[in-house]
N, C-alpha and C positions, 0 to 999 in steps of 0.2 A: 586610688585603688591599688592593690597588692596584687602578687602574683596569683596566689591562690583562688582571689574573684576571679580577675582573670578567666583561667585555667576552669573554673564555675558554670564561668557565663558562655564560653567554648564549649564546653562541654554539656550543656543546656542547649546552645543552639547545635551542634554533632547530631547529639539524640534525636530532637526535633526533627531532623532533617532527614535520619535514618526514618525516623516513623514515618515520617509523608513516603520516602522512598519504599518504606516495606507496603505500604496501606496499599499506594498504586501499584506495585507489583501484585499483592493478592487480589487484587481489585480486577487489575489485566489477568490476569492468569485463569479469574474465576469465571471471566466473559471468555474468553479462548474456550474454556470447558464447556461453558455453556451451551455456544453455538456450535463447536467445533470448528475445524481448519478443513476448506475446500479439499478435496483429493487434486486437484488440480489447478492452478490460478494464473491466469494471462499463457496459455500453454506453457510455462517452462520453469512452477514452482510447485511443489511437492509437499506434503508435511514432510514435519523434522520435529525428532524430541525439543519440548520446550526446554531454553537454557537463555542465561544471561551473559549478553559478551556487551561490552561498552555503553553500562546503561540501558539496555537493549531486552529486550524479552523474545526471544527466535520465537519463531512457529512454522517457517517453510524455509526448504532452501533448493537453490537452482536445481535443477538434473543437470545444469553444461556447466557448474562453475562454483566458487565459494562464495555464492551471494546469497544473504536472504532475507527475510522479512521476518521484520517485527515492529513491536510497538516498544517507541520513546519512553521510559519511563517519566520524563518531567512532564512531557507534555501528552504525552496519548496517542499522537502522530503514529501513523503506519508508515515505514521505511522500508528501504529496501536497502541495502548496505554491505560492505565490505570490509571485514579488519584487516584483510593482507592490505589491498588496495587503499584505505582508511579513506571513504568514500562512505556518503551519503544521500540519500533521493527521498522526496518527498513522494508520497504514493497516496495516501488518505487521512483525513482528519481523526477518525476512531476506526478501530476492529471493523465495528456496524455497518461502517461505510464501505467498507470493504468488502466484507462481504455482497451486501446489496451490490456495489459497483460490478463484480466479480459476476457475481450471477448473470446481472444486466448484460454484461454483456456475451458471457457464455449464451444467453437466450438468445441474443441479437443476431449472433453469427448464424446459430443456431435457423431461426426463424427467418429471417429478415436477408440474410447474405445466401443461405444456402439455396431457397427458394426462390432469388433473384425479383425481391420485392420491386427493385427500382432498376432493373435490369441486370447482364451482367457485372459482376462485380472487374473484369478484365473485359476487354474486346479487341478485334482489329481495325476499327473504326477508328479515324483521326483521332476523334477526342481520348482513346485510351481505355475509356471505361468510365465507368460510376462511381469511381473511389471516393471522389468527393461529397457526393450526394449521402453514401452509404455513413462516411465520417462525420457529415452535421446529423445526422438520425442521432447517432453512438453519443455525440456531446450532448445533445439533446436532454439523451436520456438520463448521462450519468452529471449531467448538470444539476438533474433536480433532487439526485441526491446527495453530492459532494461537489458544491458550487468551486470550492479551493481546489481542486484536485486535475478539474478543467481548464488550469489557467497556469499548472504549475507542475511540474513533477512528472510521474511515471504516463498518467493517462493523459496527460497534455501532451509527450513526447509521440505516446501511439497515435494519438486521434490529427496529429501534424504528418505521421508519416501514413498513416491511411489516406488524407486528402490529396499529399504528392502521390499515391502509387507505388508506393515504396516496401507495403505491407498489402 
């Protein structure tokens, strides 16, 4: 084989790879559109013009920080990430999920915490409170829609720090 195939067949597989890359960017881009991006997500993410940094397709970013979410181009994955910090978090399997999750649990607090379904969510009582009780409810619910998401990443990190008391 010569350099020219070579240089062919690289250049065959380049394109290919552009094309899978452009297809799930418009792919993602055209689900963001679709359903839109929450006004608000976990309290402390915002929309943010869609743009592309690191593979990445933004669609919110912190109010306190240079963090934000988006979706993995290879994989679909919702992230949560950093370029200064070059840091990355696993947060949901697709967009879909996220939102559903996101919702889920905007309603939960909503419903379920502010009405003090299973009592108060703090107390002076020895035990502390219901944190716990209130945190398997929340897995519960975002289990049945993002089984991965409960065992790893963003909402795995809240639904551990809501069972200490910590949230």
């Amino acid at each position: 084989m010569d350099i020219s195939e070579i240089e062919l067949l690289y250049m065959n597989q380049l394109n290919k790879n552009l094309f899978v890359d452009s297809f799930l960017m418009n792919e993602n881009i055209s689900k963001l559109n679709e359903i839109g991006v929450p006004s608000l997500i976990l309290n402390k993410f915002i929309p943010y013009t869609q743009n592309i940094l690191s593979d990445v397709i933004t669609f919110s970013k912190s109010n306190l920080s240079e963090i934000y979410l988006g979706i993995e181009m290879e994989s679909n994955n919702v992230v949560c990430f950093s370029d200064k910090y070059n840091s990355y978090t696993f947060m949901n399997t697709d967009y879909e999920s996220l939102i559903k999750t996101n919702y889920t649990y905007e309603t939960f607090k909503k419903i379920c915490v502010s009405v003090q379904t299973y009592g108060p969510y703090y107390d002076n009582t020895p035990s502390g409170g219901n944190f716990e009780k209130y945190a398997k409810v929340l897995e519960k619910l975002i289990l049945r829609i993002d089984e991965r998401s409960v065992k790893e990443g963003i909402w795995y990190s809240l639904i551990q720090e809501m069972e200490l008391g910590v949230i």
